[in-house]
N, C-alpha and C positions, 0 to 999 in steps of 0.2 A: 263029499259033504252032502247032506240032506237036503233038498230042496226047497223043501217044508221050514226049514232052522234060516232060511232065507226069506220066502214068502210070508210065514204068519208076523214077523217085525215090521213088514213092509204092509201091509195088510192091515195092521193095527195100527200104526201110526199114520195110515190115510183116513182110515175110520175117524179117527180122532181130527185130525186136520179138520174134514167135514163136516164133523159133529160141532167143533168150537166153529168153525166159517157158521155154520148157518145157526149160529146159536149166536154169534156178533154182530149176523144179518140183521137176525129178529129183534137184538136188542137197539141198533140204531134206528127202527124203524118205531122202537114201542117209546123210547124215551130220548126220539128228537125232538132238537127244540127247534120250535119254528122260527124261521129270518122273515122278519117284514120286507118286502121288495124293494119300500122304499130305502132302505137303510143301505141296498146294495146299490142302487140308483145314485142316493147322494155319494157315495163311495166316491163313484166313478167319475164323477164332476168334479169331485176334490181334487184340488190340485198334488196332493201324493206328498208336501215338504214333511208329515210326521213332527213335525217342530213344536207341538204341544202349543203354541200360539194362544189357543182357541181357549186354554185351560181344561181340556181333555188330554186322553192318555193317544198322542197319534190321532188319523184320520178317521180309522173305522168309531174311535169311541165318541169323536166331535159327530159322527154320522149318525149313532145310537142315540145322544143326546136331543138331538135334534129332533129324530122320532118320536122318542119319549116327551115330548116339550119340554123340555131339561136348558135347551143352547137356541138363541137364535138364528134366524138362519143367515143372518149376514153377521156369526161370527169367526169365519175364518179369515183372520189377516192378510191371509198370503194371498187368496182367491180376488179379494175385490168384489166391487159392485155385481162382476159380470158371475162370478161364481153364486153370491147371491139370490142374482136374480134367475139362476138357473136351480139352486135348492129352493127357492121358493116356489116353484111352479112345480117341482114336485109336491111340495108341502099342499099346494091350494092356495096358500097365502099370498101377502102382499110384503115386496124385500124392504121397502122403507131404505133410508137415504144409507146406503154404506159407504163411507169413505177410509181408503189404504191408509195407514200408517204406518209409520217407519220408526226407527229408533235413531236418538240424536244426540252424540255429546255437548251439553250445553255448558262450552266451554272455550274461551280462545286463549288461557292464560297459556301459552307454551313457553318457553327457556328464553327468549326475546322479550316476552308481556310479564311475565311473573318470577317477581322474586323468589328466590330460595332461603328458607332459614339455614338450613345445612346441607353438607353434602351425604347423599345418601348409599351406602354400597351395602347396604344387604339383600337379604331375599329379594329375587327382582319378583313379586307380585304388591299389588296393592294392596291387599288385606295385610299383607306383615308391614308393609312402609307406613301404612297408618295407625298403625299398635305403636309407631314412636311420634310422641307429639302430634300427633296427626296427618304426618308424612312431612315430608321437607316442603312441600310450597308452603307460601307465605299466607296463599288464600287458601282457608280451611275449608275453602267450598270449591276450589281446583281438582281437575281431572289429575292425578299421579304418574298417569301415561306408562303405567309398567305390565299393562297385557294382559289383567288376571282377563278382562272383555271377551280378548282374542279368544283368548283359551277356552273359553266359555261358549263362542260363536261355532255353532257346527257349518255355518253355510259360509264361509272365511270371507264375512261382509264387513270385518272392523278390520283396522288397521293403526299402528303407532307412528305417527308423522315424526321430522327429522325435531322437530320442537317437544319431542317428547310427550304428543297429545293423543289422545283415540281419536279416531276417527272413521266415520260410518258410511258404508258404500251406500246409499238407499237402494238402488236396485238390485242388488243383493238379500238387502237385509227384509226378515218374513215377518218381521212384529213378535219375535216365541217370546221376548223378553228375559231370556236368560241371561243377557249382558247388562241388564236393569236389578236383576235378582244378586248377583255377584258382584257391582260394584260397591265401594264401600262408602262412598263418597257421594252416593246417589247425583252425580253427575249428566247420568246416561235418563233423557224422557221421550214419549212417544209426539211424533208432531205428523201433522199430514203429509202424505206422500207428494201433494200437488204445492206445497209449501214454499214461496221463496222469498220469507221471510221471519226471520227467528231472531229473541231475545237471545245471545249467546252468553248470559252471565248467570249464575247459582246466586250470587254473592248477596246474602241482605244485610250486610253491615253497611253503619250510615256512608255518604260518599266520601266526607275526606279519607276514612278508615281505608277505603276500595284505592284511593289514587297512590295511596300510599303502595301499596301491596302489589295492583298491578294496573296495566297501561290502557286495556283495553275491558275494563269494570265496568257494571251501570254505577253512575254515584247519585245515583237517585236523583235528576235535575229535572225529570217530568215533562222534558223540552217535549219527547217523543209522544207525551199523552194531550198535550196542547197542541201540537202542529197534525194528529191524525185526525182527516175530515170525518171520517166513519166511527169514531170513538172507539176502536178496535182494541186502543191500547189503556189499559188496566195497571193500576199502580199498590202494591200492598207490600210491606217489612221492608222497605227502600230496595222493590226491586219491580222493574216495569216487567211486565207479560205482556203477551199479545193474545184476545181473544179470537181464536182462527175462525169463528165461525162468523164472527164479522169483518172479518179482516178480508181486504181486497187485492193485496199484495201492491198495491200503491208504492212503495216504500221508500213513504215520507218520511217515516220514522227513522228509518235507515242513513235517508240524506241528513236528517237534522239534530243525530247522536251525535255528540263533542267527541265520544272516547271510541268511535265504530263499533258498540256492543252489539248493536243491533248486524246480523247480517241479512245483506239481499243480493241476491241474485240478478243485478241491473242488466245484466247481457239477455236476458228472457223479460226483461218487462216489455210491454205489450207499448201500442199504440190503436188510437181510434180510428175508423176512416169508414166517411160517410158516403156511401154511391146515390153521387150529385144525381141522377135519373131519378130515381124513388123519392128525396129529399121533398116535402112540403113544406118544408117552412114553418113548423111550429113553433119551434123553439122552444121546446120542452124540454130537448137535449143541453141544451145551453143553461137552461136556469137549476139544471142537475149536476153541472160539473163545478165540479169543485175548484179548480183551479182556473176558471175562466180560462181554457185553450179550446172552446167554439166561439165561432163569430161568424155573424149572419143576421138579417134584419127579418122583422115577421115577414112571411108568403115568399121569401129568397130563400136560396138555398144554400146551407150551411158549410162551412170549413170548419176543419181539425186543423189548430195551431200544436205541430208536433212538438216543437219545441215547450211547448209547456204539458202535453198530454202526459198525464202520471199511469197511464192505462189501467185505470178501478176501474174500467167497465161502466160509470154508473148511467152516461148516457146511452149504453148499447140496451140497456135492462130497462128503461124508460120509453124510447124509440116507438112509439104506435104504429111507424110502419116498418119496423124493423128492418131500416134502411144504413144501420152501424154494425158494422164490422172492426174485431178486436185483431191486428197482425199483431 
């Protein structure tokens, strides 16, 4: 065999090879697009969940947004205050108050609390159990508890309790709000992550309507918007809210619901306590609480009656010698 019938193939298709390399060279160099630093900066700080949260497409585009002035910078869900305030200082800017939240089924009717119209055996998702009559609960504002959430959830932060209800891990869960997007029932709302106290009712039919239906309904009695000292709680279409940004997690509201609609978290409520050293005696703390659990005379030094402290904080936040401490 010829030598030549070997070499000029081999010969020519390196030609070629080098000719297109440095002609791909040329052209990523002539029509690169330039990355702004910061854009690989805030990358890197992101926490990486991709969960579209933010209302970008993933991290890198909540990152491009944000360069662009498009996305603020404390809005990635999952990241928190501390991610924030670390895309802010790239930015130059200031991160402004970010608070986590979580997603929450605001809902306790399960298979104990809530009547059934019918029994239901089709499609186990929600979307189809609500194409009939509006699904077998009695409250047309009830969770269905048939999973379409789950399925929905890529970070496996919901769950279906034995009562046939969702229910949401918070520390798990990133804010993407895809289980918000996919219920049908709109059941599923965002609350804060530091949260330990929630209206747990949908329902604004008047209250006899709600007793009927289920055990653990608001029926509109307003007790909880009268008995909260900080007027946190908000009442509109016969159904009490809580405004979380006044709300102290006190949870009076909670003690003083008839049907427990309200949940709280009693095993985390706090207690005040004042170190008797520092204490002056103004008694400024005293004439802040709300529940009269300080007692102490002017220029003495104060006590915390635990037994009545609702832990609002509001004497720790008054205190001029910030001599109160929240356990």
């Amino acid at each position: 065999m010829d030598i030549n019938t070997i070499l000029l193939p081999v010969v020519s298709l390196g030609g070629m090879g080098l000719l297109f390399g440095a002609g791909l060279a040329y052209a990523s160099q002539k029509f690169a697009v330039e990355v702004d630093p910061r854009v690989i900066a805030i990358r890197d700080v992101l926490p990486g969940a991709n969960c579209g949260g933010c209302g970008y497409p993933g991290c890198d585009g909540f990152a491009n947004a944000v360069v662009a002035g498009n996305a603020p910078v404390n809005g990635c869900p999952v990241g928190g205050p501390d991610c924030a305030k670390n895309i802010a200082e790239i930015m130059g800017v200031e991160a402004g108050d970010a608070v986590r939240k979580v997603a929450r089924v605001i809902c306790k009717g399960d298979t104990k609390n809530c009547k059934e119209k019918f029994d239901y055996f089709g499609i186990q998702d929600c979307k189809a159990a609500a194409m009939i009559s509006g699904g077998s609960k009695s409250c047309a504002y009830g969770c269905l508890g048939l999973g379409t959430c789950v399925n929905a959830c890529q970070f496996d932060a919901i769950e279906i309790t034995d009562g046939r209800i969702a229910s949401i891990i918070p520390e798990r869960c990133t804010a993407c709000g895809k289980c918000i997007e996919v219920c049908p029932k709109q059941v599923i709302h965002f609350v804060p992550f530091e949260q330990e106290v929630v209206v747990d009712c949908n329902n604004e039919e008047p209250g006899k309507v709600v007793r009927q239906k289920c055990n653990v309904g608001c029926i509109a009695c307003q007790i909880c918007v009268k008995a909260c000292p900080f007027d946190a709680m908000e009442f509109s279409n016969n159904l009490a809210k809580i405004n979380y940004e006044k709300c102290t997690n006190c949870m009076i509201c909670a003690e003083k619901c008839p049907t427990k609609a309200i949940y709280a978290n009693f095993e985390k409520r706090r207690k005040a306590e004042i170190i008797a050293e520092n204490c002056v005696g103004c008694t400024i703390c005293k004439k802040q609480c709300p529940v009269d659990a300080i007692q102490g005379e002017l220029k003495q030094v104060h006590t915390v009656i635990e037994e009545k402290c609702i832990g609002c904080g509001a004497c720790e936040v008054k205190c001029p010698k910030k001599t109160i401490r929240m356990k």
